[in-house]
C-alpha positions, -999 to +999 in steps of 0.1 A: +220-138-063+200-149-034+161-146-033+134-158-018+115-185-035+080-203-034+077-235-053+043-245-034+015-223-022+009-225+015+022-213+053+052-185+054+074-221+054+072-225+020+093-191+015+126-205+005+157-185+009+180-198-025+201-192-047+188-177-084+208-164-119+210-130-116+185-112-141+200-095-174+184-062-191+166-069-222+151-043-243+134-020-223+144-031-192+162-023-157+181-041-136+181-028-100+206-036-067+183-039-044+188-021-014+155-022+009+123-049+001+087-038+012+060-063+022+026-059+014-004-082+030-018-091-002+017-110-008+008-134+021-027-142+004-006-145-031+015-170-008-008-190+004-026-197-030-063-184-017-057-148-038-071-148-072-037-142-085-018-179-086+015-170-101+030-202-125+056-216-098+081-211-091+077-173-082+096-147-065+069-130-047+075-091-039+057-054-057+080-030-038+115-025-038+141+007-038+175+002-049+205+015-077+201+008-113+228-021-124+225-022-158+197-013-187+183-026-219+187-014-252+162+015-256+160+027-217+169+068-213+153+075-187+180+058-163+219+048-160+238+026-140+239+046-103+207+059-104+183+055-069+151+040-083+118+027-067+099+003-080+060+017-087+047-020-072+020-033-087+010-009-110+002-020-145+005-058-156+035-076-152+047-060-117+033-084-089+068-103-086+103-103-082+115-082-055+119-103-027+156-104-041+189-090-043+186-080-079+154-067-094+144-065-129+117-044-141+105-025-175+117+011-174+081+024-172+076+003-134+103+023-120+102+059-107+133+077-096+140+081-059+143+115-044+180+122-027+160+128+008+139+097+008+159+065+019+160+031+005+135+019+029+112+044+028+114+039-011+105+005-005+077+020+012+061+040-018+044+016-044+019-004-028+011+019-004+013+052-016+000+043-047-034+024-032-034+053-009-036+081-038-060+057-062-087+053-036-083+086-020-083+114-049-091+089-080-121+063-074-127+083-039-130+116-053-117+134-024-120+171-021-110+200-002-131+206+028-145+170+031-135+147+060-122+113+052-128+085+076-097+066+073-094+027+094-064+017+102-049+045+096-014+035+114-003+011+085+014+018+057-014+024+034-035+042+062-002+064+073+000+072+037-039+084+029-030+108+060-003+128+044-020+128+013-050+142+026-036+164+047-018+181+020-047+185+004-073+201+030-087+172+038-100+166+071-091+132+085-106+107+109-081+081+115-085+044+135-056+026+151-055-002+177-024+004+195-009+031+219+024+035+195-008+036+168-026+065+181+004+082+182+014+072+149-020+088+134-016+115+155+015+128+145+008+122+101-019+149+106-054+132+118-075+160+133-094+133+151-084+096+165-103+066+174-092+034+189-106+007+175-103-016+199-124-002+220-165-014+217-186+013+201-156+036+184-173+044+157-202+061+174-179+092+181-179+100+142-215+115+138-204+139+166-169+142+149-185+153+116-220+174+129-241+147+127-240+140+092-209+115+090-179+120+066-179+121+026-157+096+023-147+061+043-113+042+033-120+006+042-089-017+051-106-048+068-145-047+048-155-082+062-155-065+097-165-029+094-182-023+055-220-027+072-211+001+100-193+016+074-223+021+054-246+034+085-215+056+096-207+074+057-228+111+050-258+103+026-247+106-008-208+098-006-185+070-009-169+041+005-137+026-010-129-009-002-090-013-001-088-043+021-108-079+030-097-109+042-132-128+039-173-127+033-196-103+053-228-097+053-245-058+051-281-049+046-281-036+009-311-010+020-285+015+037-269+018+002-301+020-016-313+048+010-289+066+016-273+060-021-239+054-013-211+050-040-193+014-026-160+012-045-134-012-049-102-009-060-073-032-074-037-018-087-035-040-112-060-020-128-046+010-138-036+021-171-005+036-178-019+074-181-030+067-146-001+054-135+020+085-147-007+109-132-005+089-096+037+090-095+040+124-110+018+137-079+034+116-053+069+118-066+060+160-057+051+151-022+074+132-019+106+156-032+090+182-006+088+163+023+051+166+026+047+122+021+070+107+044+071+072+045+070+056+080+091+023+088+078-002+117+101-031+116+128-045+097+141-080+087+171-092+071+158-115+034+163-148+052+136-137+078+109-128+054+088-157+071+087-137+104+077-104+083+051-127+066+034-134+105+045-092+116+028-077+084-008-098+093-006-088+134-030-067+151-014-032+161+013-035+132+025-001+121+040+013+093+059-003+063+072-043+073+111-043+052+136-064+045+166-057+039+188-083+011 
């Protein structure tokens, strides 16, 4: 089969488009015909060896994939050959790798089944980002009905999914984009107010926006530019999930003592199985009703995946970057 391959960490040039076995089901385990590829931005830190996960090289890089199952291991009942499969991305321990490919194996427990109305690229859609989206929303975030959600950069494929989540929940949302297609974008998955954020001063709109008293919760994409406004901007009391960084800041540790804010990260990896269920049972739901809708931007055949590497890290990006074997 073909896949894409990096045998050195560094630029998107070291993604090499070759030739691999195909994989074979051991116990417990799936193989998958991929259909649809999903990148995430943390795959183009992984990449360029500066995350702290350095897979042993070489490594097939990739946490989200849809496809049909191929063959399965001894042991496996929850699928058969012909069954439309997502994988859950990374989601447990040994799920960071392997889907930038046209075959994908994967433990039965790392793959979810796809609903009938949800294509292969919007599968590829769901794992990464509907997963981070749920975890830091409604499990370390503690979102409720009635609160308002701050949401930056809300038109990407995590921040697109955090709005339909929310908003099937009664959960106000404030979402941020930088583009005009990215206003809309926010717009139409359900914000009840939008900001550009590349305009000076954006956030100054949210104390009006929330009466004054700022919104209970703040998901964080970029922390080394906004987490110090964040944390003058969040109510007293409430919460700030980090989901994304791509460097050091500084903030005045004061504000949090003050106002006693809750600053939380969050990392996939992290999860234990129990949570994992709990996260896929509720989006799987969503997801079978039409309520989480997975939004595309664009599309690349495999062999381009160093042009999605450069579209998934561009200002005014929208939506889920694919690639499609």
């Amino acid at each position: 089969m073909k896949a894409i391959c990096i045998h050195e960490f560094g630029e998107a040039d070291v993604l090499k488009y070759e030739d691999v076995p195909d994989p074979t089901a051991g116990p417990g385990e799936v193989v998958v015909q991929v259909e649809a590829i999903g990148i995430n931005p943390v795959e183009t830190y992984i990449r360029s060896g500066i995350h702290l996960i350095r897979p042993e090289l070489p490594f097939i890089l990739g946490s989200d994939a849809a496809g049909t199952v191929l063959a399965v291991g001894d042991g496996v009942t929850a699928f058969k050959p012909g069954d439309r499969v997502y994988a859950a991305g990374a989601v447990g321990e040994d799920a960071w790798g392997g889907c930038y490919a046209e075959q994908l194996l994967r433990r039965a427990e790392h793959l979810m089944p796809l609903p009938n109305n949800v294509s292969f690229a919007q599968g590829a859609a769901i794992g990464v980002p509907y997963g981070t989206a749920y975890w830091a929303l409604m499990h370390r975030g503690r979102a409720k009905a009635g609160e308002t959600a701050l949401i930056h950069g809300a038109s990407g494929a995590v921040g697109t999914a955090a709005l339909q989540i929310a908003a099937a929940r009664d959960i106000t949302t404030i979402g941020t984009a930088g583009s005009e297609r990215g206003l809309e974008l926010v717009r139409e998955h359900g914000a009840a107010h939008v900001l550009d954020h590349a305009k000076d001063g954006y956030l100054d709109a949210v104390a009006d926006l929330t009466d004054g008293s700022g919104p209970e919760i703040i998901l964080e994409m970029l922390a080394n530019v906004n987490l110090a406004r964040d944390m003058e901007t969040v109510a007293k009391f409430r919460r700030i999930v980090i989901i994304g960084n791509r460097g050091p800041t500084e903030i005045n540790a004061r504000e949090a003592m003050m106002k006693e804010l809750d600053i939380i990260g969050i990392a996939l990896p992290n999860t234990t199985g129990e949570e994992v269920a709990d996260i896929h049972l509720a989006l799987g739901k969503g997801l079978a009703d039409g309520s989480l809708q997975p939004v595309i931007g664009k599309q690349f055949p495999l062999e381009e995946v160093a042009e999605a590497h450069h579209a998934v890290l561009r200002p005014g990006a929208y939506g889920k970057i694919v690639l499609i074997p």
